[in-house]
TORGUKE-716741 format. One record per residue (C-alpha): x, y, z; residue in one letter. Coordinates in pm, whole numbers, padded with zeros to 5 digits, always signed. Example, Ala and Ser with C-alpha at 12.3 -4.5 7.8 and 13.67 -1.06 7.14 Angstrom:
% TORGUKE-716741
+01230-00450+00780A;+01367-00106+00714S;
% end
This chain:
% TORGUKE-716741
+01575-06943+04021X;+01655-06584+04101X;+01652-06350+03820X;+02001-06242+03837X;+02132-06667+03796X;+02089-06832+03454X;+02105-07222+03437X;+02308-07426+03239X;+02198-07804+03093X;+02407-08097+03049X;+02460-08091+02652X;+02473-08459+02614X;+02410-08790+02847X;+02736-08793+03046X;+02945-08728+03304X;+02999-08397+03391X;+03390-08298+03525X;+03506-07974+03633X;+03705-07759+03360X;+03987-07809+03558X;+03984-08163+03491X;+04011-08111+03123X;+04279-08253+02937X;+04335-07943+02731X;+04529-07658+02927X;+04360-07406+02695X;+04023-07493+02866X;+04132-07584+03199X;+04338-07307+03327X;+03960-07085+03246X;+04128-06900+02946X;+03897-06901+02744X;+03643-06820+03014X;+03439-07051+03320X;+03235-07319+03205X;+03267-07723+03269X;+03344-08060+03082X;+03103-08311+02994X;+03239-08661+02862X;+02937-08785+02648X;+02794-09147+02667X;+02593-09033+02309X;+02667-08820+02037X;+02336-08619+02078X;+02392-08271+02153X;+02135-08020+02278X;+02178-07643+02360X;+02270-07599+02726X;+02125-07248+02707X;+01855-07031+02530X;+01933-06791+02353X;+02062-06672+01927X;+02256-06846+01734X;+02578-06611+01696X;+02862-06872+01556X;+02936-07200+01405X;+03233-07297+01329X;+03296-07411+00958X;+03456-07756+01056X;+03120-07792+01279X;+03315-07901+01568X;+03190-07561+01787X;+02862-07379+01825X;+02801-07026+01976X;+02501-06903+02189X;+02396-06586+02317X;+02139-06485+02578X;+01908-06252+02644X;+02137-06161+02927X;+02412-06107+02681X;+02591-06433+02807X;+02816-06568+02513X;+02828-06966+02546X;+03028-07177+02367X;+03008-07523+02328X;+03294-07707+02197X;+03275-08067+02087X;+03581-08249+02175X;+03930-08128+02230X;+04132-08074+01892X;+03878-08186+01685X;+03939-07859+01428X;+04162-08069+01217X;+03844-08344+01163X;+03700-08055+00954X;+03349-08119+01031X;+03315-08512+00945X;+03193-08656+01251X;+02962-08368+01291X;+02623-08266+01195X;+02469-07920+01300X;+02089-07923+01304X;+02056-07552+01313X;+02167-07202+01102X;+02344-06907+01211X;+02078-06654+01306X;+01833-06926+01481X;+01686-06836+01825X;+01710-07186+02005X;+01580-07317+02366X;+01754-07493+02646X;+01732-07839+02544X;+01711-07842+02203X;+01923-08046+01973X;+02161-07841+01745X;+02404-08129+01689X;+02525-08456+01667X;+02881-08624+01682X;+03026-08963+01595X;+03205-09043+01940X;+03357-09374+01749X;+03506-09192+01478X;+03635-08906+01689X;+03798-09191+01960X;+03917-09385+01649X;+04168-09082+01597X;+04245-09065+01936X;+04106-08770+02062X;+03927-08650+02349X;+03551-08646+02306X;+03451-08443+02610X;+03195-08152+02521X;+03315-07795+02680X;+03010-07548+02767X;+03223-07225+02815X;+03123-06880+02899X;+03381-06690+02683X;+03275-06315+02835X;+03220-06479+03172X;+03506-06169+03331X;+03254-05929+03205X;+02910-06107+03302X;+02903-06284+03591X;+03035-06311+03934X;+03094-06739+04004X;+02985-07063+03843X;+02867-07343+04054X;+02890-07704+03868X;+02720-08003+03976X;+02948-08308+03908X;+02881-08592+03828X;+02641-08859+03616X;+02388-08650+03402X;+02106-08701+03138X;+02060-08467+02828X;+01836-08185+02967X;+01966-08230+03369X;+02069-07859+03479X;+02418-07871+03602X;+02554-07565+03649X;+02423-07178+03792X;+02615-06883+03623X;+02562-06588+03866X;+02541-06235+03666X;+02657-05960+03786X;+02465-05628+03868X;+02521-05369+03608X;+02609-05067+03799X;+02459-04762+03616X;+02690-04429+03579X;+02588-04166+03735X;+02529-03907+03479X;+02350-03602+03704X;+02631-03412+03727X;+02770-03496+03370X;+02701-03247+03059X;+02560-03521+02781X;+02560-03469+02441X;+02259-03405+02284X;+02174-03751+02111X;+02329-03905+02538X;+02053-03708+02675X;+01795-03794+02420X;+01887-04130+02491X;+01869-04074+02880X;+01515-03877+02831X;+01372-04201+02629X;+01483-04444+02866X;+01354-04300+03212X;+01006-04175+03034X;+00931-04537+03003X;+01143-04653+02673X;+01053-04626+02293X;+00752-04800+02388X;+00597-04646+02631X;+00598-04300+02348X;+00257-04225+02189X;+00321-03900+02090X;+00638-03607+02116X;+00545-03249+02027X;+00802-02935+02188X;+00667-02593+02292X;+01001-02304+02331X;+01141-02478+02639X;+00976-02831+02711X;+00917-03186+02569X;+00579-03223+02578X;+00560-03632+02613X;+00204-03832+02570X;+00269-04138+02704X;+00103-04493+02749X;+00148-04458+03112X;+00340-04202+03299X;+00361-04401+03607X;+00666-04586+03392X;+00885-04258+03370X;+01112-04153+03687X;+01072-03816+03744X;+01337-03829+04022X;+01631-03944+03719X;+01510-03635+03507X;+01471-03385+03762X;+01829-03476+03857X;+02003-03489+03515X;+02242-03206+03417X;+02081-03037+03100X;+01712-03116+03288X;+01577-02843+03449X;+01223-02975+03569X;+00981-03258+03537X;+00599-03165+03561X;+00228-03343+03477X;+00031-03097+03324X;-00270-03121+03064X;-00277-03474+02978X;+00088-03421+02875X;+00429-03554+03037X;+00662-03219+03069X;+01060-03214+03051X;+01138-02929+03102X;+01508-02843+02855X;+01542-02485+02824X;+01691-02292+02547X;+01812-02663+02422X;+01471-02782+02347X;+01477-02801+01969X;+01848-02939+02004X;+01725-03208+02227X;+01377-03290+02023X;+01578-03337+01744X;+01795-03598+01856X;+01493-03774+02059X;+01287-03781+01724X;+01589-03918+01545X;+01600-04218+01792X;+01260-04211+01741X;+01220-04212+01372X;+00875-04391+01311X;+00707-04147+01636X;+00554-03937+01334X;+00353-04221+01198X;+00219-04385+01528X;-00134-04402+01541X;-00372-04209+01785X;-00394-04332+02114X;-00686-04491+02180X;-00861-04338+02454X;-00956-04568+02766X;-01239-04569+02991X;-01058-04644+03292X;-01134-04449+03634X;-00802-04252+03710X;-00990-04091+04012X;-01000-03760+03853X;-01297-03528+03806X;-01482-03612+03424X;-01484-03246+03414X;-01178-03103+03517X;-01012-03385+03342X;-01142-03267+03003X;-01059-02927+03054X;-00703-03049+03105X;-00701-03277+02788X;-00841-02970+02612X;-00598-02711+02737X;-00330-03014+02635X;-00456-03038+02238X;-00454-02635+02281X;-00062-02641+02375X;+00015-02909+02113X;-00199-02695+01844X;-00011-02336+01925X;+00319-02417+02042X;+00443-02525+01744X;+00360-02176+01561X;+00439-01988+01848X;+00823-01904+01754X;+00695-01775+01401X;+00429-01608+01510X;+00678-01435+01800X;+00908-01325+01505X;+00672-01198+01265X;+00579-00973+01559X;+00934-00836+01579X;+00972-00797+01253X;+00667-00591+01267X;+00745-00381+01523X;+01085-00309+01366X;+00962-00186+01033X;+00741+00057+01230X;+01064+00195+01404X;+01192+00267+01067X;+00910+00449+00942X;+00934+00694+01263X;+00995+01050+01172X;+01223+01108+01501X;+01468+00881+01353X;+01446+01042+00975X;+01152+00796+00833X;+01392+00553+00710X;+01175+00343+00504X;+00826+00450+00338X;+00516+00261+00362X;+00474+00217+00010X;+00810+00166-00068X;+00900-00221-00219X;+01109-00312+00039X;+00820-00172+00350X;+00590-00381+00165X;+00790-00669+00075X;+00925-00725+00453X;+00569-00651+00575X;+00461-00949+00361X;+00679-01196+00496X;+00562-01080+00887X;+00206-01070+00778X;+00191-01414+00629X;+00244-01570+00930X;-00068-01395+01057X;-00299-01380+00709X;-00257-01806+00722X;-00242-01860+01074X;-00542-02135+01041X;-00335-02359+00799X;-00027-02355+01027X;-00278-02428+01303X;-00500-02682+01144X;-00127-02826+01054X;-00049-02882+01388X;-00343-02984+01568X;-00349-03215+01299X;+00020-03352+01403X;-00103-03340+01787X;-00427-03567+01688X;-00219-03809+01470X;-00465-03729+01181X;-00354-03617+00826X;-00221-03246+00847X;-00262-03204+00460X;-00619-03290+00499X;-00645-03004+00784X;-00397-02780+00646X;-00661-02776+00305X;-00920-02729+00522X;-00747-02396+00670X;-00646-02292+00297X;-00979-02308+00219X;-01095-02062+00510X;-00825-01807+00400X;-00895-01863+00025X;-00839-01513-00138X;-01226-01485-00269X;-01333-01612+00095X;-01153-01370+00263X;-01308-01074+00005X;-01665-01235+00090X;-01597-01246+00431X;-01469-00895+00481X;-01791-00742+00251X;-02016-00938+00423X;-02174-01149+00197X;-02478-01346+00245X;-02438-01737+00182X;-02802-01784+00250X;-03101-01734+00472X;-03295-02038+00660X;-03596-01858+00804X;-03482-01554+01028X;-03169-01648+01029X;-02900-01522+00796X;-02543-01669+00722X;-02327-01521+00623X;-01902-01541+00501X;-01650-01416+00757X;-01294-01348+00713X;-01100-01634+00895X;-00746-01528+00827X;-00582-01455+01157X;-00807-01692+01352X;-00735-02021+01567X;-00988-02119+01756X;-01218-02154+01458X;-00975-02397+01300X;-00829-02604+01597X;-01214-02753+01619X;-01197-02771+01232X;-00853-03014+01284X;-01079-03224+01578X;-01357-03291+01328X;-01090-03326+01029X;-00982-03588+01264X;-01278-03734+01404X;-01449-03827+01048X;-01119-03975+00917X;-01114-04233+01202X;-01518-04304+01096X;-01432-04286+00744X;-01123-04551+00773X;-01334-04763+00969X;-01640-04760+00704X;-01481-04749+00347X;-01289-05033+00203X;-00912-05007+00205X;-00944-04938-00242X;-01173-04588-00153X;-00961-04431+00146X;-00704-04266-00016X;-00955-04070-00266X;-01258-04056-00028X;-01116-04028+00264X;-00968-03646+00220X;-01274-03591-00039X;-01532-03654+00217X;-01339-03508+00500X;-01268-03184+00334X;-01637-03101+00213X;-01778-03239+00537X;-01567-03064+00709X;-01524-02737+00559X;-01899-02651+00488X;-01972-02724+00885X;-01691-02482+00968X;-01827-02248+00691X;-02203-02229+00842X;-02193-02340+01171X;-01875-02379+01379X;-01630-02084+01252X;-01886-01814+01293X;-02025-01937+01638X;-01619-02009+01759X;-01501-01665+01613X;-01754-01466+01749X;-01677-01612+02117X;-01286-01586+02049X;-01353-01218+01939X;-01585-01131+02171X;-01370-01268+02453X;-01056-01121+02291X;-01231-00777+02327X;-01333-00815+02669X;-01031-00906+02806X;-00868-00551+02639X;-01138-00377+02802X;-01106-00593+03127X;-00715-00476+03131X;-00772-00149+03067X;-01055-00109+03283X;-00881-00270+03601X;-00614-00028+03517X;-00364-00026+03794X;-00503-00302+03994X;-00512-00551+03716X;-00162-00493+03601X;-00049-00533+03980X;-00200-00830+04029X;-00160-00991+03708X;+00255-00849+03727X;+00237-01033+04055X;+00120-01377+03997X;+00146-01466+03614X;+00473-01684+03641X;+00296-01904+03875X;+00046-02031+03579X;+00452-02070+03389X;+00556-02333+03688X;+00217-02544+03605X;+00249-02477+03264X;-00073-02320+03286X;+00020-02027+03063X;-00025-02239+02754X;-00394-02186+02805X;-00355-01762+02798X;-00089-01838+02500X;-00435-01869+02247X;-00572-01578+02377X;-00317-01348+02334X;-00249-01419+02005X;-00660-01406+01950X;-00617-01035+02082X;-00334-00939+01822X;-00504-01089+01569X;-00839-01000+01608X;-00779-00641+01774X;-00455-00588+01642X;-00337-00601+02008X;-00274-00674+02337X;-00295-00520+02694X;-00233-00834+02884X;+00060-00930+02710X;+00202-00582+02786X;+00117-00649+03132X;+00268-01021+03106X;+00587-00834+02943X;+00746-00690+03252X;+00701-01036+03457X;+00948-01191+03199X;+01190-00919+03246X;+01196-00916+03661X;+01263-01263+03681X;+01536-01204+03439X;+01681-00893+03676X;+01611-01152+04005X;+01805-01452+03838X;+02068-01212+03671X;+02094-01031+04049X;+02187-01384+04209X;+02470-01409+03904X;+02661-01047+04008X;+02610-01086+04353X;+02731-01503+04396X;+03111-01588+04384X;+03020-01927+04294X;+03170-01989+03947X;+02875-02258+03838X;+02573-02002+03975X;+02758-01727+03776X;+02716-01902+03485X;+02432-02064+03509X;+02235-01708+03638X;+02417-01527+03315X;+02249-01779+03090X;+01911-01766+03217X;+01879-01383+03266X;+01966-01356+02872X;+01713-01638+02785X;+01423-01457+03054X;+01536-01099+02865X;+01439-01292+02524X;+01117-01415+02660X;+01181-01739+02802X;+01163-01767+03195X;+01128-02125+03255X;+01587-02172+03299X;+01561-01901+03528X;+01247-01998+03715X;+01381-02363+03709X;+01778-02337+03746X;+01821-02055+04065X;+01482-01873+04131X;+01267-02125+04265X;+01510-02355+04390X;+01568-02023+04623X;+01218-01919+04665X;+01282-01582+04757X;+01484-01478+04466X;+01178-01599+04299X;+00917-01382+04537X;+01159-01113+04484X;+01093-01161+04082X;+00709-01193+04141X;+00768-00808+04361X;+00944-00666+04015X;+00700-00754+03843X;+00378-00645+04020X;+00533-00286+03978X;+00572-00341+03653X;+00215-00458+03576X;+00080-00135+03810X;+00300+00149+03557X;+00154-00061+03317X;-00182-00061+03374X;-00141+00358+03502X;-00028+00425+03177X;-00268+00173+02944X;+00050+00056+02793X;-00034-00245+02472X;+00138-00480+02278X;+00102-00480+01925X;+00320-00814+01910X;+00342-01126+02069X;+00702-01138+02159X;+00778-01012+02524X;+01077-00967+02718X;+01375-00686+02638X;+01392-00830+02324X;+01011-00733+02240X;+01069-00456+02246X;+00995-00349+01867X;+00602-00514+01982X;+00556-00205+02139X;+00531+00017+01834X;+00177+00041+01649X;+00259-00077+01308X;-00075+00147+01203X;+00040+00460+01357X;+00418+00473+01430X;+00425+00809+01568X;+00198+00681+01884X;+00490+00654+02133X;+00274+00570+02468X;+00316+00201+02465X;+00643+00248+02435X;+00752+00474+02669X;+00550+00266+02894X;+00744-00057+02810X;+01079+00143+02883X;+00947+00271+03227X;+00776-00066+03344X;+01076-00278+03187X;+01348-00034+03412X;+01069-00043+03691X;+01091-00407+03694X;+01483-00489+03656X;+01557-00235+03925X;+01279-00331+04196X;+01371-00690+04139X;+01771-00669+04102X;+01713-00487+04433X;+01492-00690+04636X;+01688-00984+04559X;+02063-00833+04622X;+01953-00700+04976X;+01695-00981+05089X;+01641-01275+04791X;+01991-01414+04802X;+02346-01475+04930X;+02629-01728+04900X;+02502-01890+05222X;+02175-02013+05162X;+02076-02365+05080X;+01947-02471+04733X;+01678-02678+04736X;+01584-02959+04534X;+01404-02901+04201X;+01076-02772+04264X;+00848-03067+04302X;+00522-03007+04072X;+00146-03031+04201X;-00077-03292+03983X;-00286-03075+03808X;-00660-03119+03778X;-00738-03322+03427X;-00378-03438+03379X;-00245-03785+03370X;-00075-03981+03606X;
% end
């Protein structure tokens, strides 16, 4: 049988007549849907379909069936038996039941019912059969109890067509769910500032073709062990309602990881897991982290003395806002350890002790004197300060997580809820104490360093060709790996020449995108180029890159041109970031909280930043775009080394 017929069984040893043949114009005319008569030589009555119990009548005379297709059969034990109420039935089953073709749910006393003159002939009706199916075929004829005697043909659902449709937020979540796979096919849902970052059971299940497509979509990509929808400025909107369809997502377990060969390089693979737990560790902080930065920057442009010194350093309220933007920084490892914790499935309270512990007042005083823990040999250990750090504590999170799992499987069920943290945050914190944290910080620190000096050194020539190509690591997602680094640099040094540099490649694909907008007299790109050159001027170029610029790659190249002039001022003058927010609206990053009065960085952000819109607003307006050219499709993404398929 083809999957979209379902069969239906004679009810009852009898003869089976069409429903037109029925004595009762109620049931033969098809009012109360397509079905067919069955005049019973028993009164042993079995279901003629599988499916849920959904109805029986109180007089017991009828009995209603629904199946998994959503067919809703009825079958009706003689005609105007109602006013019996129930006597010459019995009903072997409840209301609720889940029954199989074939199996008895009732029986009726065909003597009584003839004794009262009435018709004893069993009706198996489809009641929804306008909505469900297409035609009924009926066998008639002599049949036993069992004998299939009838085909229902369903019809095809036809689904809308929503690409072109703006959904709702909790429509689109629903949408998103569906063509990843379903509920079930979810391990995992973390969001960075534009994308859903999806771990999934098996991402050949999702259609990337249905997301790519969908209005309020603006890419689909494979990146770092992590399935990418790509939402825009309506990211948190959208995770919001996805998680709420998704309420028990938070307390899944880990995934367990398989063995299987994907065909992928061991190596490149684990760098791509690695750069994936990275993304899901930092992206989550990233937002606070960005406005901490501003706020920074902003109470150094108060403190200026060109614009009257506004607010004093040691004034309550300097202090007071510099406390809230600071704390962000000072406990950076507990919002870390937090959520790498969250990515891993592990306890975050467990890792999120772990970082308290690290930036523990009387740790951070030992730490920043220097003090000797002990000596083994030559070798001397001693307390660093770990406030401001990451790297140190996204390994602490993987062990937090890693000895949990052991623990769990090793303690009784009594001990875990005790032990398990106990053991876990001594273990834990004493190898991040001696051995991890100093060997990880160090290498963050050092590497933090060099790549200021790197920068600076290149001068010119490394802000030209980092201006030039940077938002192609954006279209792979790739950037998440130089995310950590930067925010190493600010914390460590206090800041950050690459992010300048990084800066004025936000802002010229905001001037290409917002170019296309004044220049098109298409109503929709107007709108749509508006939108994104606001969201790429506030630091976010993925609806720009996705939306117009790549989908007209030279508007895009034209971007990429803006931008490479903007890294080279950038790198002439040594310009630095002293924030992690970039884009016009970073502006305030560009101030050195330390000395306000030290203007170069941002003189150079105002020259790059006009350098870029102008370069790119031009090149696009005379060569990147007009009304006539083609869009393409949505840029189709490369499968990235180490990334699932």
């Amino acid at each position: 049988m083809q999957n979209n017929e379902t069969a239906l069984l004679a009810p009852a040893n009898g003869q089976v007549i069409a429903l037109s043949k029925t004595s009762d114009p109620i049931f033969s005319k098809g009012t109360m849907g397509q079905g067919f008569g069955l005049t019973p030589s028993d009164g042993e009555v079995v279901a003629p379909v599988s499916g849920k119990v959904t109805m029986i009548a109180d007089t017991k005379h009828a009995i209603g069936i629904t199946t998994a297709e959503g067919l809703e059969v009825l079958v009706h034990m003689g005609v105007d038996t109602v006013g019996l109420k129930g006597e010459p039935f019995e009903v072997l089953i409840k209301n609720g039941d889940t029954v199989e073709a074939g199996q008895d749910i009732a029986t009726m006393d065909l003597d009584f019912i003839k004794s009262k003159n009435l018709d004893t002939t069993i009706m198996v009706l489809i009641t929804n059969s306008a909505m469900k199916i297409d035609g009924l075929d009926v066998e008639e004829g002599s049949a036993k109890t069992g004998d299939v005697v009838a085909h229902a043909y369903l019809k095809e659902e036809k689904e809308e067509d929503t690409s072109n449709k703006k959904l709702s937020y909790d429509e689109l979540a629903t949408f998103i769910i569906k063509n990843v796979g379903g509920k079930d096919n979810i391990n995992s849902l973390v969001h960075c500032i534009t994308r859903l970052r999806f771990n999934l059971k098996d991402e050949a299940k999702a259609n990337d073709e249905k997301l790519k497509n969908q209005r309020g979509i603006l890419d689909v990509m494979h990146a770092g062990g992590q399935y990418q929808v790509v939402i825009g400025n309506e990211v948190t909107n959208v995770f919001d309602a996805v998680m709420k369809q998704l309420p028990g997502l938070g307390n899944n377990p880990a995934p367990e990881q398989t063995s299987q060969n994907d065909g992928k390089n061991p190596v490149s693979r684990a760098f791509g897991n690695l750069i994936g737990f990275i993304t899901g560790s930092m992206s989550p902080v990233i937002g606070v982290i960005a406005a901490s930065g501003i706020i920074k920057g902003l109470l150094a442009l108060l403190t200026l003395p060109q614009l009257g010194a506004l607010l004093n350093v040691k004034s309550p309220v300097y202090i007071t806002v510099s406390a809230m933007a600071d704390s962000a920084f000072f406990f950076l490892p507990i919002m870390v350890g937090f959520a790498a914790a969250k990515r891993l499935n592990s306890d975050p309270i467990i890792a999120a002790v772990i970082g308290g512990f690290i930036t523990y007042p009387q740790m951070i005083t030992w730490g920043t004197a220097g003090k000797m823990m002990f000596s083994l040999g030559s070798w001397n250990f001693q307390f660093l300060n770990y406030s401001y750090s990451i790297f140190p504590m996204i390994l602490a999170a993987w062990l937090a997580a890693k000895c949990e799992i052991w623990l769990k499987k090793v303690l009784p069920s009594y001990l875990q809820m005790i032990f398990v943290p106990l053991i876990t945050i001594l273990v834990v914190s004493t190898i991040t104490l001696v051995i991890t944290g100093p060997v990880i910080q160090g290498a963050a620190n050092g590497i933090a360093v060099f790549i200021n000096w790197l920068v600076s050194a290149s001068g010119w020539i490394g802000g030209l060709v980092i201006g030039a190509f940077y938002q192609l690591l954006v279209i792979f997602g790739l950037h998440w790996g130089v995310v950590p680094l930067v925010a190493q640099q600010i914390a460590s040094t206090g800041q950050s020449s690459l992010n300048a540099i990084i800066c004025s490649t936000m802002v010229a694909q905001g001037a290409a995108v917002l170019a296309v907008a004044v220049k098109s007299k298409k109503a929709d790109m107007k709108e749509l180029g508006i939108a994104a050159a606001i969201s790429a001027f506030c630091g976010v170029t993925e609806p720009a890159l996705y939306g117009i610029n790549l989908r007209y790659k030279k508007v895009f190249a034209s971007g990429c041109i803006g931008s490479a002039f903007g890294g080279l001022v950038t790198g002439l003058m040594h310009g630095t970031m002293f924030g992690f927010t970039g884009g016009l609206i970073g502006f305030s990053s560009f101030f050195n909280p330390a000395h306000p009065t030290q203007l170069n960085s941002f003189y150079t952000f105002l020259i790059a930043s006009a350098v870029s819109i102008v370069v790119a607003f031009i090149a696009t307006w005379v060569w990147g775009y007009n009304d006539n050219m083609t869009m393409g499709k949505k840029v189709e993404k490369k499968q990235r080394l180490g990334s699932a398929k």
